[in-house]
C-alpha positions, 0 to 999 in steps of 0.5 A, a space after each residue: 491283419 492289416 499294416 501300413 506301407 508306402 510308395 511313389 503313389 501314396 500310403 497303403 493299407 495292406 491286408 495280409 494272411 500268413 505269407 501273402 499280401 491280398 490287397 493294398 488299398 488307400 489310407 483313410 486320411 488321403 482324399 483321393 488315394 490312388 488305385 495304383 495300389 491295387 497292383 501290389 498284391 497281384 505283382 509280388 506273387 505274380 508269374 514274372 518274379 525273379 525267385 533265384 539267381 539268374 545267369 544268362 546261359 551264353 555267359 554262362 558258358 563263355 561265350 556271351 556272344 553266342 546268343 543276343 542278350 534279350 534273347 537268350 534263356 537262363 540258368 538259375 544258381 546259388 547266391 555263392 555262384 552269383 554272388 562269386 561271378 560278379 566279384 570276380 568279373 568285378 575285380 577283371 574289369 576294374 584291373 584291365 579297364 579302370 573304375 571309368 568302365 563301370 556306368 551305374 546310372 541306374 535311372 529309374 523311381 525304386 522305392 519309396 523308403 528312405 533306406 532301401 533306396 536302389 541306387 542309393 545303396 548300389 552307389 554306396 557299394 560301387 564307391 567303397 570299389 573305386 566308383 563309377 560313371 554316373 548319369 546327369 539329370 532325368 527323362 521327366 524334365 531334363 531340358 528343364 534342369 539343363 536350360 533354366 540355370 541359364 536364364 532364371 536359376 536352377 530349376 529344382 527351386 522352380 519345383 520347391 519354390 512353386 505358387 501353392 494353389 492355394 495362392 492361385 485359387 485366390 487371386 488367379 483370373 487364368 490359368 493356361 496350361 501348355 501340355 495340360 495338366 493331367 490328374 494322372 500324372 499327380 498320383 505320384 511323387 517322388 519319395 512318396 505323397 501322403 495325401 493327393 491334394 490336386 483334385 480338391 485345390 483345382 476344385 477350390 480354383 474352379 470354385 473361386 471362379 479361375 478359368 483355364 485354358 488347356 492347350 495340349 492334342 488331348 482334351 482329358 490332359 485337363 480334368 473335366 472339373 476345370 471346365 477349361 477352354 479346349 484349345 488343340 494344338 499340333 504336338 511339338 508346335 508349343 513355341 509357334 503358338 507362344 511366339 503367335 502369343 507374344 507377337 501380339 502383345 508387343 504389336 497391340 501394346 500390351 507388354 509391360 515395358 516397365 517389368 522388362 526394363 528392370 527385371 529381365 535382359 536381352 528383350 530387344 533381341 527377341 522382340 527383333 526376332 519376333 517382329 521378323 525384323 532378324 530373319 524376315 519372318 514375323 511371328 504373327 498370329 497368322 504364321 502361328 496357325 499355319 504350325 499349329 492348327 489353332 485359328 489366328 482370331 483365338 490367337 489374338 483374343 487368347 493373348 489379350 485375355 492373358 493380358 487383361 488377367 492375373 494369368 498363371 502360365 504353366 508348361 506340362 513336363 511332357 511339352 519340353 520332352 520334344 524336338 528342341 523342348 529348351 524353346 518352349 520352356 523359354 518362350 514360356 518364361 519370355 511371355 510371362 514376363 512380357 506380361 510383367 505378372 512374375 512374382 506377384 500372387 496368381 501370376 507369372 510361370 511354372 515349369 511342372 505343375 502336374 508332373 507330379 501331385 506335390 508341385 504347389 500343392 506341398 514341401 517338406 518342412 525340413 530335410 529327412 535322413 537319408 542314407 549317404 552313397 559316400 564319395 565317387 573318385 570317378 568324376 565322369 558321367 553321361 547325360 541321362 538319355 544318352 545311355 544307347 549312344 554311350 554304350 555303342 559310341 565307346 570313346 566318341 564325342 559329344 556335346 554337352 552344355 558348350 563342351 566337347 566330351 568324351 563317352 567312357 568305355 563301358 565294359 561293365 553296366 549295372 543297373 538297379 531300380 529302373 528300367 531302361 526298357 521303359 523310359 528309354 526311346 528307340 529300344 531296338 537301338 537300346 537292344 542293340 547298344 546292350 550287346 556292347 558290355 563285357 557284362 550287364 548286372 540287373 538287380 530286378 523282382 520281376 522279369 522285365 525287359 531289362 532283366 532279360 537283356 541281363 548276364 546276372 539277375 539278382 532277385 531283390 526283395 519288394 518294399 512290402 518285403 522289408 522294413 524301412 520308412 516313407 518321407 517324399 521329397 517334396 511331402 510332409 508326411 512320415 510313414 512307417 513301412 514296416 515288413 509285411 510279408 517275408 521275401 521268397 526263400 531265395 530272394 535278399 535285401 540288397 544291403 546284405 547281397 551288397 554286404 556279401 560282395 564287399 566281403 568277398 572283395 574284402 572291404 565289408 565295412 567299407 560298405 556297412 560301416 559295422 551296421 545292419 539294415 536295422 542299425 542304419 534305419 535306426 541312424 536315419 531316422 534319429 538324423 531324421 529326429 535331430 532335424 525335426 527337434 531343430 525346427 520345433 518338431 518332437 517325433 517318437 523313438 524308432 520303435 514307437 514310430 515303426 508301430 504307429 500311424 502316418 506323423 504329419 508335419 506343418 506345412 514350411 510355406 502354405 502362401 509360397 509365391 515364385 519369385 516374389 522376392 526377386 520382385 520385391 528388390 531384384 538387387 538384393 534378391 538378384 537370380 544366379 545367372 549372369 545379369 542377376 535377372 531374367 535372361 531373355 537372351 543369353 550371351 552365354 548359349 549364344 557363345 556356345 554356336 550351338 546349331 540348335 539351341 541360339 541365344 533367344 528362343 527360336 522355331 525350329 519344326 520337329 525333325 519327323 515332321 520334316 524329313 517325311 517329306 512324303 507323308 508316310 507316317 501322318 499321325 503324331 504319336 502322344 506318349 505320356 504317364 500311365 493312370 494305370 501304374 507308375 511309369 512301368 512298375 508293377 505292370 503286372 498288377 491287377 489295375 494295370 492288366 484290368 484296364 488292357 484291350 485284347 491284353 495290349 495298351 491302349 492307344 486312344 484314336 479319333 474317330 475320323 482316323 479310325 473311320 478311315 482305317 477300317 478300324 473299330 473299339 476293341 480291335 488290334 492296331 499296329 503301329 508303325 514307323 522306319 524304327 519299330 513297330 508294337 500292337 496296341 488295342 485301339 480306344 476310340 474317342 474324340 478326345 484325342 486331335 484328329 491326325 495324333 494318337 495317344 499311347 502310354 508308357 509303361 506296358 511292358 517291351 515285349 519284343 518278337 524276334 521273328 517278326 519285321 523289325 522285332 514287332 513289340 506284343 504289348 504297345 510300348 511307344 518306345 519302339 517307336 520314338 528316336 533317340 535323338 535328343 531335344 538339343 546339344 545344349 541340355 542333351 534331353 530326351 525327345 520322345 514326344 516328336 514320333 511320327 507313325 503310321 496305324 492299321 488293323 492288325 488282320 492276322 492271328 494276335 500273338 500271346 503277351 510273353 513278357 508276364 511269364 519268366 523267361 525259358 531256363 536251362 538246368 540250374 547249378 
């Protein structure tokens, strides 16, 4: 039997036999369906799932404090038993402390379907309880969401209002990526993507005779088809070369004074800067090269091709998660406007093309149902990243977007559908931050690091394991997701564990509003229905819609050019920021006195680089998107176990860093810093810049407690990176800015732990 489902990484085609799922593989109409999909079969049956209620011994027993979290083993219970413990211990913290102490950031993608929606339905329920404290933005492109409202607009219109592709196959002469644009990264959306259209556009750009040039430490950070211009580049120094750029344009007169004068403010400020005329340092193609690596001669001939094109400026999401990663977004936006290209078909600047397979490609044409978290009385939050300096700073200061605030006491955390210990940086800082709560509540279907570092584990049901429908955020597609295999006996969908704990609290309806999975999915999609008949677009009742195939939808803006209406009439389309127009310098950051955030771009060297004074950790460490598995999830699967060395990540090497190591394809490295270190088996290839590394997120933490600084088994970078944000202003992380050191790994290679559960006691 075969049905349909849905994920981040597109739609699926599920064979099925009895109870089992036994493959996913792509939808017919995709062009280019992910190999993602071969994970899902191998994770739903795999060793790791959570099959029962789960609680840490040591809490168990009273004495929490008895064993660390992360290390302590488990006691599998009744659901009455959890579901009893967390009321309980749910009614002490909200009367001794106060909804303040309760932090549900619950970072992370979850399912695709528009019902069952982690968070969404884990919000939902803490609000009906008096609320919680929230988390502010995200680890893709936080600096981003934090820095562009104050000198273009809000950067989720960067992301829907984004040049198509299309638009720029047809009158680009240049496209130059800052970071690349990695093919990997496009084979997820958030919500889900129907149809990955990435490949084929940048072939129809290559086709049309677009040229591009990729300036990242990695080459295959631009897919061979482009045929692009490798121009390498120290990690992090993305801002010295923009600058050596636009040093050049004002010096050889090739700025468009005209487009500065009337659409931007605060150029002369920056011009200063960039002349050394404020600080007694030019900017020049030759300072430039000194940071960066990359000859001053390309610089200037680079900067003048720009100027002779129509030249599309794009910044990878990866370049900003750096040491004060708000400069080169900055710098970006200065340059291209110093081209004077904003606005017009094929020019100007995107933040984000390749963060995801939808940006440019597609939109939704209208907004789909969805199923609402209610209102939360609590109004606290934390930046996203800062969830380690929250939990072991309780009541201390911080900085934030010009203010000073005040982290919460969290007694309390809860966490479902994401997984701190894959997308967070310094985790033996984060294994230590999680001994602080009273209580750590995880919602998990496999044992993962974050469940492990739980009090209470609540098996949950997989997406193939429920009912619900796909529609991505920035898609146009409509996908039935019905239940293709039952859950395990003791595993639930969250709505009804939900349920049952309102019931116990005494408020069920508060949280169901007298409605079943069913009838809520029921109410989503007719909402979703409603809209579509608003715009012209008929859709099926539910059950005819459940039973079919993927709807879809016109595109709402197939010629979308950025900005081009603020081209047009920059009075009557003016920005939302202060001016109206592009802030070049803005009175409002420099007003903050922030130290490491002014009012223009400025060069600031990564805080790494600088205080190695030494050179011990000489090689710069690359940490991106796995093309294996989305961010962690399903690391288990298949793909994701197949494309392993000795059953570590691989960490990609050049040659003359290897050669000098002692170190050959296949073998297992160490990689090390002052903060951790990890096993990953080694990949030479000259793809990767000599002095860096490149290691994926996303392999599972699986930490040795008795081994020098907890030594991660599987190659998770995130041992290695700090946890020191990108600035005071946006609070981002900065993951990209790790310095680390390699060797041969010479003694026994221990087994990877982290894909079998964790040990048991006897269960209640």
């Amino acid at each position: 039997m075969k049905k349909l489902t849905a994920s981040h990484w597109g739609i699926g085609v599920a064979t099925i036999q009895g109870d089992r799922v036994l493959a996913v593989d792509g939808h017919d109409s995709d062009p280019a369906a992910s190999p993602i999909n071969s994970n899902i079969a191998g994770s739903l049956h795999g060793k790791a799932r959570v099959l029962r209620p789960a609680i840490r011994k040591s809490w168990l027993a009273g004495t929490p404090k008895a064993v660390a979290r992360g290390r302590d083993s488990f006691v599998e219970v009744s659901w009455d038993v959890a579901l009893d413990a967390i009321a309980q211990e749910l009614t002490r913290v909200r009367e001794q402390h106060g909804n303040s102490s309760i932090f549900a950031g619950s970072y992370g993608w979850s399912s695709a379907g528009r019902f069952h929606h982690a968070q969404s339905q884990l919000k939902r329920f803490l609000n009906t309880q008096g609320g919680f404290v929230r988390s502010e933005g995200n680890y893709s492109y936080n600096a981003a969401l934090g820095l562009m409202p104050h000198i273009v607009g809000p950067y989720r219109d960067h992301v829907a209002q984004a040049t198509r592709w299309s638009v720029i196959a047809d009158h680009s002469d240049l496209v130059v990526m800052f970071g690349g644009m990695a093919l990997r990264n496009t084979q997820v959306s958030d919500g889900g993507i129907s149809k990955h259209r990435m490949s084929d556009n940048l072939a129809a750009c290559v086709k049309a005779g677009v040229c591009f040039v990729n300036i990242s430490p990695l080459r295959s950070d631009a897919a061979d088809m482009l045929q692009a211009d490798w121009m390498p580049v120290r990690p992090g120094t993305d801002t010295a070369l923009m600058m050596g750029l636009a040093h050049t344009l004002i010096v050889e007169n090739l700025c468009d004074l005209g487009f500065l004068e009337t659409y931007t403010t605060g150029f002369d400020a920056i011009r200063s800067y960039l002349l050394g005329e404020s600080d007694g340092q030019p900017k020049d193609a030759k300072w430039a090269a000194g940071i960066t690596g990359v000859d001053d001669t390309m610089i200037r001939i680079l900067a003048r091709r720009m100027a002779a094109s129509r030249t599309m400026i794009n910044v990878a999401a990866g370049v900003q998660r750096t040491d004060f990663g708000e400069q080169p977004i900055w710098m970006a936006v200065t340059l291209a406007a110093m081209l004077g290209q904003v606005g017009l078909p094929g020019g100007g600047y995107t933040v984000g093309y390749g963060v995801n397979g939808n940006i440019g490609n597609m939109e939704r044409p209208f907004r789909w149902g969805t199923f609402s978290q209610g209102k939360n009385a609590v109004e606290d939050f934390i930046p996203v990243a800062m969830i380690s300096d929250m939990l072991l700073n309780p009541r201390g200061p911080y900085s934030f977007q010009g203010e000073t605030r005040t982290f919460p006491d969290a007694r309390l955390v809860w966490w479902a559908g994401g997984n701190p210990f894959h997308h967070h940086q310094d985790l033996n800082r984060l294994h230590d931050a999680f001994q602080t709560p009273d209580t750590v509540i995880v919602n998990e279907m496999n044992w993962t690091a974050t469940a492990r570092h739980a009090d209470i584990v609540l098996p949950v049901a997989a997406p193939q394991e429920r009912t619900d429908f796909g529609a991505g955020k920035s898609d146009n597609a409509l996908i039935p997701m019905p239940r293709l295999v039952p859950p395990p006996a003791d595993v639930r969908v969250e709505h009804d564990i939900y349920a049952d704990l309102a019931a116990r609290l005494g408020d069920a309806d508060a949280f169901t509003d007298g409605k079943t999975s069913d009838a809520w999915l029921r109410d989503i999609w007719q909402t979703t229905r409603d809209r579509a008949a608003d715009n012209g677009i008929t859709l099926p009742n539910w059950d005819v819609f459940l039973s079919g195939d993927v709807i879809d939808l016109p595109d709402p803006n197939p010629n979308q050019v950025f900005l081009a209406n603020f081209r047009a009439d920059p009075m009557a389309a003016a920005l939302p920021t202060p001016s109206g127009r592009i802030e070049l310098f803005s009175d409002t950051i420099a007003g903050f006195n922030l130290p490491d955030c002014a009012g223009h771009p400025i060069w600031q060297p990564p805080r790494d680089t600088v205080e190695d004074t030494k050179g011990a950790f000489p090689l710069a460490m690359l940490s991106g998107q796995p093309g294996t598995r989305l961010h962690s999830q399903l690391d288990n699967g298949a793909f994701s176990l197949s494309q392993k060395i000795a059953g570590r990540e691989p960490v990609l090497i050049h040659p003359h860093d290897a050669k000098g190591r002692g170190i050959k394809d296949g073998d297992v490295v160490e990689l090390f810093n002052t903060r951790g270190r990890c096993l990953a088996g080694a990949k030479i290839t000259d793809e990767v810049m000599q002095g860096c590394i490149f290691l994926c997120t996303g392999a599972w933490f699986d930490p040795d407690y008795d081994a020098p600084q907890n030594r991660d088994r599987h190659g998770n970078p995130n041992v290695l990176t700090h946890d020191l944000r990108t600035s005071s202003l946006t609070q981002s992380p900065a993951a990209h800015s790790a310095m680390v050191q390699m060797r041969l790994f010479e003694r026994p290679v221990p087994a990877i732990t982290v894909h079998d559960p964790p040990p048991f006691e006897p269960g209640i």
